[in-house]
C-alpha positions in Angstrom: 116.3 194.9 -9.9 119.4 195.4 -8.4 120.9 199.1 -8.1 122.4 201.0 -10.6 126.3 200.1 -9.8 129.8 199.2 -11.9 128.7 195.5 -13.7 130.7 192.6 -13.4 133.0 191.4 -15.8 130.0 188.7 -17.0 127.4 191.0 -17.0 129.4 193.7 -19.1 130.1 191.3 -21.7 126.5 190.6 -22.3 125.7 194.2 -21.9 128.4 195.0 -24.9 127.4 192.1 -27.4 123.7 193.0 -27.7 125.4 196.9 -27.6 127.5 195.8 -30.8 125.2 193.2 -32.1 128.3 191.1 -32.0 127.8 187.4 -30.1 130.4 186.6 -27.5 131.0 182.9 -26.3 129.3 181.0 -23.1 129.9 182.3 -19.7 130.8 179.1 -18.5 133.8 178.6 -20.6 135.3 180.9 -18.7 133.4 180.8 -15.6 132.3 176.7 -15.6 131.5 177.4 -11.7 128.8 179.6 -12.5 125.2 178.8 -10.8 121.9 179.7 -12.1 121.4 181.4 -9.0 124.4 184.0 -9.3 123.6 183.8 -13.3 120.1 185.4 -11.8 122.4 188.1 -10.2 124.2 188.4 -13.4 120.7 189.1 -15.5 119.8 191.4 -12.7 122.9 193.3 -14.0 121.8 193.5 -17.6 118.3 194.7 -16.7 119.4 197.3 -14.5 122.0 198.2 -17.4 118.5 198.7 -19.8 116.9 200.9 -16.9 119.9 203.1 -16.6 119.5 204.0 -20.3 116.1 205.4 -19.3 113.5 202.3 -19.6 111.2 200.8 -17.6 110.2 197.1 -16.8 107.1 196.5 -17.8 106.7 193.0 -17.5 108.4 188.9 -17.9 108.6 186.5 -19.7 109.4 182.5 -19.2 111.4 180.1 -21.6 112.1 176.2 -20.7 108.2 175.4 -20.2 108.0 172.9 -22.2 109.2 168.8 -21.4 111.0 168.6 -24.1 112.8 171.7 -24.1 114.0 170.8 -20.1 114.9 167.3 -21.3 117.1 168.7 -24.2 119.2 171.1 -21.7 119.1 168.5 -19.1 117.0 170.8 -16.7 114.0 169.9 -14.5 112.7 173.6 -14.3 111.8 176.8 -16.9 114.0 180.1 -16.3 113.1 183.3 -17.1 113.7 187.0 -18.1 112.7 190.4 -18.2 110.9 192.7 -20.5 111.3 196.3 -20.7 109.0 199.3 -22.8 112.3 199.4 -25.2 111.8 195.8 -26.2 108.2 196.2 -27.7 107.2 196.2 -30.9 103.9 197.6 -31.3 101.0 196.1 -33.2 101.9 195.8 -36.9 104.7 197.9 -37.2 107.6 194.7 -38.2 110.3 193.4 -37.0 114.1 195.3 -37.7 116.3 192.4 -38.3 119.8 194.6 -37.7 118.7 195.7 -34.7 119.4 192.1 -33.5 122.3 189.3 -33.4 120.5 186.2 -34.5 116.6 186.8 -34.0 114.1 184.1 -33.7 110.1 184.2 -32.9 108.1 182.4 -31.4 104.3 182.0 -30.5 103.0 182.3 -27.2 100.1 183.7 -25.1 100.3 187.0 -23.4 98.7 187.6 -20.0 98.2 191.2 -18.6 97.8 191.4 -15.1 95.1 193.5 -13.5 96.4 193.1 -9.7 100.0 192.8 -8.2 101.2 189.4 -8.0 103.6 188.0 -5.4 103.7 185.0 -2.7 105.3 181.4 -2.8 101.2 180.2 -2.8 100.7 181.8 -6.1 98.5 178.7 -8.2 97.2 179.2 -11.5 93.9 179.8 -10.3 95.2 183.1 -8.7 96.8 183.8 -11.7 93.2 183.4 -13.5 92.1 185.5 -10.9 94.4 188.3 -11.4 94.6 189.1 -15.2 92.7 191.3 -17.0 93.6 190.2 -20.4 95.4 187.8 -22.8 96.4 188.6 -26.2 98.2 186.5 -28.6 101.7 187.4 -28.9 105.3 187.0 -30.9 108.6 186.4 -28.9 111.1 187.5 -30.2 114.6 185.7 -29.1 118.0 187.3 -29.7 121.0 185.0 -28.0 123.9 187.2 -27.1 125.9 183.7 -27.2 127.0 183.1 -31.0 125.1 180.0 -32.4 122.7 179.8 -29.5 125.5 177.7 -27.7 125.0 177.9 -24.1 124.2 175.8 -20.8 121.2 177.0 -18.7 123.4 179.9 -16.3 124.1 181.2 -19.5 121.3 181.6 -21.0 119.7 182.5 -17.5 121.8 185.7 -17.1 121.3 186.7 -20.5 118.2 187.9 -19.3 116.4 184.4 -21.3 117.3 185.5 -24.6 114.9 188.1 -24.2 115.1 190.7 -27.1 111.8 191.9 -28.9 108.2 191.0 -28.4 104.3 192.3 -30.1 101.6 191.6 -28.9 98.2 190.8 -31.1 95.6 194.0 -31.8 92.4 191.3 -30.3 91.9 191.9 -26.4 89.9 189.0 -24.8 89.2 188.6 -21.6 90.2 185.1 -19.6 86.6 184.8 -18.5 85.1 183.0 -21.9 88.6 181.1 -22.3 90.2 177.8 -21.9 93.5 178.3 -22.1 94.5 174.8 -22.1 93.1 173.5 -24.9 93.5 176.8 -26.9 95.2 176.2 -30.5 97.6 177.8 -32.6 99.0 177.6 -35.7 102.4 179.1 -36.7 103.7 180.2 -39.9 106.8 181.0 -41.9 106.6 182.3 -45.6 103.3 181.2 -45.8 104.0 177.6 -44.3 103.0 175.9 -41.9 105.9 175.7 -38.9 104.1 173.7 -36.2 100.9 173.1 -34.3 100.2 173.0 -30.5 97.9 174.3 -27.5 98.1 176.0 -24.5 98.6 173.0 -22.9 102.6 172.8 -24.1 103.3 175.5 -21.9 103.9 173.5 -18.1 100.6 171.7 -18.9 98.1 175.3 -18.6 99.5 178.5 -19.2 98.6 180.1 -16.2 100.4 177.3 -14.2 103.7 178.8 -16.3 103.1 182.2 -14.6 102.5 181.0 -11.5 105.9 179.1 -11.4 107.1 182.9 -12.3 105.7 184.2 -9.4 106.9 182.1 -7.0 110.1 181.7 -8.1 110.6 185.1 -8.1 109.3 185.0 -4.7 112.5 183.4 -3.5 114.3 186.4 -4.5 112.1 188.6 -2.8 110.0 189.9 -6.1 107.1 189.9 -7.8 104.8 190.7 -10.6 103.0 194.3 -10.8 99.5 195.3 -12.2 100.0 196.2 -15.6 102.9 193.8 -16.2 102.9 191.9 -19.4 103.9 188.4 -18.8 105.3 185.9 -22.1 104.0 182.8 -20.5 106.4 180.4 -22.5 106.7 179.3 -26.6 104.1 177.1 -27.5 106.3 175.7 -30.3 110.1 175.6 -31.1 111.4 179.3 -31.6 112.3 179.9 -36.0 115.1 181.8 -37.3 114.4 185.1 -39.2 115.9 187.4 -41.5 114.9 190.4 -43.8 111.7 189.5 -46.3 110.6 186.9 -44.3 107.1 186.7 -42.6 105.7 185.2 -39.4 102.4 184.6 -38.7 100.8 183.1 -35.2 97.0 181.9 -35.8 95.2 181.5 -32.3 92.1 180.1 -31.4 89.7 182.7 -29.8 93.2 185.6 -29.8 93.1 186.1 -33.3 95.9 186.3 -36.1 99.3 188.2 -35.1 101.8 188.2 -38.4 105.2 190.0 -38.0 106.9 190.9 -40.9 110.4 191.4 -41.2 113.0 193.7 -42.9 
């Protein structure tokens, strides 16, 4: 994270929209030179912004790791965000829609690391290596950009739409697991929302964090023991509002629902 300074016009204006719960337009309109490097500098900005206000990062999480997804926003790579302690909701307790712009949720699977993580050689097998424990888990996405309208700076210095997450109450260890072909159902109401496996996150889930690692290598950071990382949706993300219900069904992690009001 960068250090606690004055933010830049761009990061201020995300910093003020999820303040208000009010969405503000692209970045790029304004700013159509903007990289997803300096956007990365920008998200840096907005984190720090959260630790000033007295939390803590306690993990990451990755969006874009699907094929389709990167075809659909015309990228070739995922991107990714930051967590911090103020963004979870703990097991059971449901999801305050107000709190939040536009929320959506999405399922994915959960890795928490048992060893520091860092290196541009980081492979999925050290991933493997290094966590301790995977839980099924509920992203919860919150677009500080009104409509979701945004190109992939944009969405990159809004710290990847990161908002909310929970994480399931069934620890399992990665020993007996194959994450791959791991399945999960996801709900809405009662209805079923989509299918998929492990495999629609960059192939193996584990390969997803290691792309984490070593981009964030390049930047001259890395993961921590203890560190939660969201290792990517395994289906498309649903819109939510009060009443509604969520539920994520995996194989082997157990049922997560979320319930919102």
């Amino acid at each position: 994270m960068t250090s606690s300074r004055t933010p830049t016009p761009q990061a201020q204006r995300l910093i003020d929209a999820a303040a208000n719960r009010v969405a503000t337009t692209a970045l790029t309109g304004d700013f159509p030179d903007l990289t997803v490097d300096a956007a990365y500098d920008i998200q840096a900005e907005v984190v720090q912004a959260r630790i000033d206000q007295g939390n803590v990062v306690v993990g990451a999480k990755l969006g874009l790791t699907s094929v389709a997804k990167q075809k659909q926003m015309n990228v070739s790579e995922p991107l990714y965000g930051w967590l911090t302690n103020d963004m979870q909701i703990d097991t059971g307790a449901p999801l305050v829609c107000n709190k939040f712009i536009q929320p959506r949720c999405e399922p994915e699977i959960a890795f928490i690391l048992g060893e520091d993580l860092s290196g541009i050689h980081i492979s999925a097998v050290h991933v493997l290596a290094a966590t301790q424990f995977v839980f099924a888990a509920v992203d919860i996405l919150d677009s500080r950009f009104a409509g979701y309208s945004f190109t992939l700076p944009d969405v990159a210095a809004d710290n990847s739409s990161s908002a909310g997450f929970t994480l399931g109450g069934v620890v399992v260890g990665i020993d007996s697991l194959d994450l791959r072909t791991l399945g999960c159902t996801f709900e809405k109401n009662g209805k079923l929302v989509a299918t998929a496996s492990g495999a629609a996150v960059l192939g193996h889930p584990a390969a997803s964090v290691a792309w984490l690692v070593r981009k964030l290598a390049a930047r001259g950071e890395g993961l921590k023991a203890g560190h939660i990382v969201l290792s990517g949706a395994l289906t498309e993300a649903v819109a939510v509002e009060p009443g509604d219900s969520i539920t994520a069904r995996f194989d082997q992690l157990g049922s997560i629902e979320v319930s919102c009001i």
